[in-house]
N, C-alpha and C positions, 0 to 999 in steps of 0.2 A: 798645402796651399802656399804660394809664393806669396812674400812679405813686399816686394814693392817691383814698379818695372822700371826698366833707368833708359833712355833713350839717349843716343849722342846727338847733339845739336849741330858739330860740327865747330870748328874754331875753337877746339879744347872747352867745352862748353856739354855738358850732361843737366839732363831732366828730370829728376825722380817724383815718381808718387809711390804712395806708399797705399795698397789694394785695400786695407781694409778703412782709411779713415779719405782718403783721396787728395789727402795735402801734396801738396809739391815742394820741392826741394831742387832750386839751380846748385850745380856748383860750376867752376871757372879755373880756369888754369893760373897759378898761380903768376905774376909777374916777372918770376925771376928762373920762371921754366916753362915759357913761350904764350902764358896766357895774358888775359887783360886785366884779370884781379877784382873782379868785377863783382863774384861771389865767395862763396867758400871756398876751397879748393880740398880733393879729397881729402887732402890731410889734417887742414885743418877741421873738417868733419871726425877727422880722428879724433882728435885733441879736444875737441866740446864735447864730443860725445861723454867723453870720460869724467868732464862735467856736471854734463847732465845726468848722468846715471848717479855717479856719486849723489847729488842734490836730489835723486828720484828716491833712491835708496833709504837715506838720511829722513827724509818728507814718509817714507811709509813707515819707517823704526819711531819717526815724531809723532803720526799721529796714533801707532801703536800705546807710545807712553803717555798720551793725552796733553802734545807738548804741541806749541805753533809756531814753525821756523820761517812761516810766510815775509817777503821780501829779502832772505836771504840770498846770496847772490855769487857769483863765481867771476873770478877775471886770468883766463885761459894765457897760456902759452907755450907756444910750439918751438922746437930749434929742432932745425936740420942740421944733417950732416950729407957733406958733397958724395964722397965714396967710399959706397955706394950708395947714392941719395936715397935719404930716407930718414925718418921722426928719430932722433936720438935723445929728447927729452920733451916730455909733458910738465908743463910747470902751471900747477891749478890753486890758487890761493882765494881760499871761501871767505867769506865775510858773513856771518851765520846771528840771526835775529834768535829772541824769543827766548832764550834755555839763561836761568841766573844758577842752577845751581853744576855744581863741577862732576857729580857723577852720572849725569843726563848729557852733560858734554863728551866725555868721554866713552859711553855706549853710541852715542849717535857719529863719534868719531869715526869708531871702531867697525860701525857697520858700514859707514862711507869706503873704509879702504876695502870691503870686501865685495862692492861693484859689480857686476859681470863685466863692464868695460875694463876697469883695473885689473881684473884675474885674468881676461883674456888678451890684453896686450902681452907682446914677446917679453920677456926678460931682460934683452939688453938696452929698450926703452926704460930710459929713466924716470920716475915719476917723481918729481917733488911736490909738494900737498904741503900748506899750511891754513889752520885752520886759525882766523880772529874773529873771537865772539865778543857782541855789541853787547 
């Protein structure tokens, strides 16, 4: 079964839902390669992603270990490189609620860097990740 349908709107501009839950998702081309920036632009769909999976990851190893990291939070960023354009660095810095003790921080680290976002990005995307807990 296909995971979502993506439709071009035209004017660098796509539509996604996603088949099983029927959310939609614009993205937009970005401004500095001929869009209006109006939404996400694929890449930066890259770049959350890898946030969000981290943060999904981390949230099922938390509630495994009977821990609550609710309102923790991520502040994403993307760098291009011209040629050949394309994400040359992810730079995700968590701000992470709930966990006082240090070896609860560091298994929910540990299972953040191991993602499926982060293990399937390329190799020569750089990741930097730092983790500040409240």
């Amino acid at each position: 079964m296909s995971t979502s349908k993506v439709v071009y709107k035209g004017d660098i501009r796509t539509e996604s839902t996603h088949l099983q839950s029927g959310t939609v998702i614009l993205t937009d081309g970005p401004t500095d390669n001929h869009g209006k920036g109006e939404a996400f632009s694929p890449t930066d769909m890259v770049a959350n992603s890898l946030a969000t999976c981290m943060l999904s990851i981390m949230g099922i190893k938390a509630n495994a270990m009977n821990v609550n990291i609710n309102g923790s939070t991520a502040d994403v960023t993307k760098i291009m490189q011209a040629e050949p354009r394309k994400i040359s660095e992810i730079i995700v810095e968590l701000d992470m609620q709930g966990v006082d003790d240090e070896k609860s921080r560091i298994i929910l680290e540990r299972a953040a860097m191991t993602c499926p976002v982060f293990l399937s990005l390329h190799p020569d995307i750089k990741k930097t990740v730092s983790f500040n807990w409240r």
